[in-house]
N, C-alpha and C positions, 0 to 999 in steps of 0.2 A: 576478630570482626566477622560480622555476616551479615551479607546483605540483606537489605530489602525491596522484597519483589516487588518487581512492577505489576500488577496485577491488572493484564489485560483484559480476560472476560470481564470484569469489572467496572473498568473502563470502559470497556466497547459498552456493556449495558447499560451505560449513564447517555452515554453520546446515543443511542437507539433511541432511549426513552424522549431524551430532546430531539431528534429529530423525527417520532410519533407524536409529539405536540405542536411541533411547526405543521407536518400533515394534518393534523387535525386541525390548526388554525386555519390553513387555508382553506378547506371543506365546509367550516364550518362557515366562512366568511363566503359562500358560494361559490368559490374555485374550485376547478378538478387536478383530482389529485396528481401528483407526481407521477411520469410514470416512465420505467428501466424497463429498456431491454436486453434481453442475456442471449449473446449469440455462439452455441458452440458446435463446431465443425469436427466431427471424430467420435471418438468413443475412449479419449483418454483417459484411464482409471480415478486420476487425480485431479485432471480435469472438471471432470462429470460430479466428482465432492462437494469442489467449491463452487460451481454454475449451482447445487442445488443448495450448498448454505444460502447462497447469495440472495434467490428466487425465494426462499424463505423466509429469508429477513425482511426481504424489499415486504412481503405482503405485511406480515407483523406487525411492520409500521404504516398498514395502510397507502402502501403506496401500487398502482397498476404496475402488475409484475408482466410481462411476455418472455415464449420462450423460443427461441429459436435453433433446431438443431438440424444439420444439416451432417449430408453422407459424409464419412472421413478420403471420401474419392468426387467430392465434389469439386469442381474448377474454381481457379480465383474469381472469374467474371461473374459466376454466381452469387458469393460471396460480395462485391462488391456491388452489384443489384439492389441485395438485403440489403446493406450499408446505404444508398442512395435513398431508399423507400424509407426508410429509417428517420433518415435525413432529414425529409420533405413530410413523416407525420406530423403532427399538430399535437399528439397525444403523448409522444415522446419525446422525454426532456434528455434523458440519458441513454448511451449504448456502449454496451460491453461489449465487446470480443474478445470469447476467452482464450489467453495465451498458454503454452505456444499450438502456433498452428500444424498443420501437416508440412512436410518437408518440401509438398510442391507450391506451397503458397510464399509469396513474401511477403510477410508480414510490416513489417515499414509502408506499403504500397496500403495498406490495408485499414492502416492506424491514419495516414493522410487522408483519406477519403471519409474518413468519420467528420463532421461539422464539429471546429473546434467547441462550437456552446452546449456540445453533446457531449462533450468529451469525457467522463467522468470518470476515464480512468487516466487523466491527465496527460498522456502519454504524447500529443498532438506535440508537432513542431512550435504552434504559434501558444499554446499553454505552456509548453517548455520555458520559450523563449523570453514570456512573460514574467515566468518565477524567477529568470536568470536577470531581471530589467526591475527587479524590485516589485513589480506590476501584478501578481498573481490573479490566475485567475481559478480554474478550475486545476486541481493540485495531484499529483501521481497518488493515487491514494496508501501504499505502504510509508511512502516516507513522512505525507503529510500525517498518518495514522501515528506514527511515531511521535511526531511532534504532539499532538491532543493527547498521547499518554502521559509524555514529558509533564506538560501544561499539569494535564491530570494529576500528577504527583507533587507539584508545585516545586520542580526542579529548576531552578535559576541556568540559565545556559550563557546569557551573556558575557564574554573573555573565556570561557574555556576554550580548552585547545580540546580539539578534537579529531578524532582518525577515522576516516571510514573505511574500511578493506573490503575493497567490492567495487569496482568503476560502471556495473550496468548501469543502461538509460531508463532501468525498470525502478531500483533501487537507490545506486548510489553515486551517480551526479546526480539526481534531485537532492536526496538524501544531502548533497554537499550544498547546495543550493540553499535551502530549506536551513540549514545551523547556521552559514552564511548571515542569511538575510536576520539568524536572531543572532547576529554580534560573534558568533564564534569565531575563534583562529582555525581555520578546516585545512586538514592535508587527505587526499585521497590515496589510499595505498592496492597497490596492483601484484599484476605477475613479476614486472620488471621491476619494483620496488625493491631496493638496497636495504639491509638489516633491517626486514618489517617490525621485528623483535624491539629493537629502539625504540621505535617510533611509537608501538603502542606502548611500551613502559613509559613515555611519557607523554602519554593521552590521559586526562580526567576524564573523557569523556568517548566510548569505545562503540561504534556500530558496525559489528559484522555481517558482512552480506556478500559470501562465496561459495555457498553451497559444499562445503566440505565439513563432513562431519568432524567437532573437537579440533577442528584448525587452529583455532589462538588457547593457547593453555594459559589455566588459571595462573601461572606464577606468571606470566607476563602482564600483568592485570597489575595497574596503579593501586596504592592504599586508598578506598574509597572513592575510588574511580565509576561512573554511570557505563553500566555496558549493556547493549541494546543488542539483541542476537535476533536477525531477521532471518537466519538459514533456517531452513527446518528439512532434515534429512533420515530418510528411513532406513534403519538398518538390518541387517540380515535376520534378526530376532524381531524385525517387525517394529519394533520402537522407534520413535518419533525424537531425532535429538537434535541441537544448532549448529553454529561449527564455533560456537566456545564450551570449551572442558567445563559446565557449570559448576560441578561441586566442588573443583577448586578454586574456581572464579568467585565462587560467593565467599568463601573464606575472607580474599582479601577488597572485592568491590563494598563500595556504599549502598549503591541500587543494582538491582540487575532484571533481564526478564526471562521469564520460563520459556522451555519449549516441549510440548505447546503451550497455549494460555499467556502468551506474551501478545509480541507485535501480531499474528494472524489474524485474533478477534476483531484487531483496530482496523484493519487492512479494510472488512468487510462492513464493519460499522462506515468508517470512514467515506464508502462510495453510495452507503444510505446519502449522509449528509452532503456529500459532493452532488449526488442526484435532488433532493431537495435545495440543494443553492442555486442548480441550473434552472430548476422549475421556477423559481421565483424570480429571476434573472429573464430567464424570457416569459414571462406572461406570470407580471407582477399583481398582487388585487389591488 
């Protein structure tokens, strides 16, 4: 067997194109357009990538892009200034703050002071708390991105058992939340987690999210099992890999995603459309 890729750039550019025609319907129906802002604090190599894919795409589809960068020695109260002005524009439906921050800021302090209707990187307590109540509203955009790939491939998920390795509040309890709410049987697997080995041999359905390069090997991988690899880790050669062993992971999975060109594209697409659901959400036409 060999898998078949989930083909995220692909993806993301169906979900772009749809949400450059909801922008465009609003505009044309005399609304002003959506409009994100990208707020980055630092000078962090990786950082500063994805603030300018993001800035990029926001415009593509027509939507008010702002940029916000600030000293990598600026104070939290600054920060949280921006975030309050942010708040209180009229013109801004979304705000990003990109993670992570500098070591003197605490970020949790930072992600509450954002207006959950803003939130469009889901991350807010009260959006949390909603996807965890059946109630979603605006959705952590990797995990939700995952899901619209899923969709996108016309992958049936309800009764799979599935494993997520990874417990962040970035990734994977929404991540768990999120297959939950489609009918999945969810086990989240950790550091403290007992024979992780078991557990994903009998997962049909696999998403890693621990930032370790080739953590789960391909013989651990179910016959035709879906595996979703959200790590994306660079290596001393400079290459860009997940922390599942891909080429032997495709041998035995049914679906699988690249790295890159997997979950990433969606991550980024996904907070297009989470910024477009906010804009229509507060100041409907």
């Amino acid at each position: 067997m060999s898998a078949e890729i989930l083909d995220g750039k692909a993806a993301a550019a169906r979900l772009r194109q749809s949400v450059a025609t909801g922008v465009a319907r609003r505009t044309g129906g005399g609304g002003r357009p959506p409009g994100l802002a990208v707020v980055l604090v630092g000078d962090n190599p990786a950082s500063q990538v994805y603030v300018r894919k993001k800035r990029a795409q926001c415009e593509e589809v027509g939507m008010l892009s702002r940029a916000y960068d600030l000293p990598g020695d600026a104070d939290q109260e600054r920060l949280l200034a921006l975030v309050d002005e942010l708040n209180a524009d009229p013109a801004i439906d979304g705000i990003l703050v990109q993670l992570p921050l500098p070591p003197h800021m605490e970020a949790q302090s930072v992600i509450d002071r954002i207006d959950p209707a803003k939130d469009v990187d889901g991350f807010h307590p009260v959006n949390m708390g909603r996807l965890a109540l059946k109630l979603p509203g605006l959705r952590s955009c990797t995990p939700h991105g995952v899901m619209k790939l899923l969709e996108d491939a016309g992958i049936a998920l309800a009764g799979r058992d599935a494993v997520i390795v990874g417990q962040s509040n970035i990734v994977g309890r929404p991540m768990a939340l999120e297959l939950l709410n489609a009918r999945c049987t969810v086990t989240i697997c950790h550091s403290r987690t007992r024979d992780l080995e078991a557990r994903v041999r009998g997962a049909d359905l696999v998403v890693a999210a621990v930032g370790r390069p080739g953590f789960i090997p391909g013989d651990w991988i179910q016959e035709g099992a879906v595996v979703v690899d959200v790590g994306i880790n660079r290596l001393d050669s400079g290459k860009l890999t997940g922390d599942v062993d891909f080429d032997s992971a495709r041998e035995r999975a049914g679906w699988i995603t690249p790295v890159p060109g997997g979950v990433g594209p969606m991550t980024v697409a996904t907070l297009l459309a989470n910024t477009l659901d906010a804009a229509e959400a507060r100041d409907p036409l």
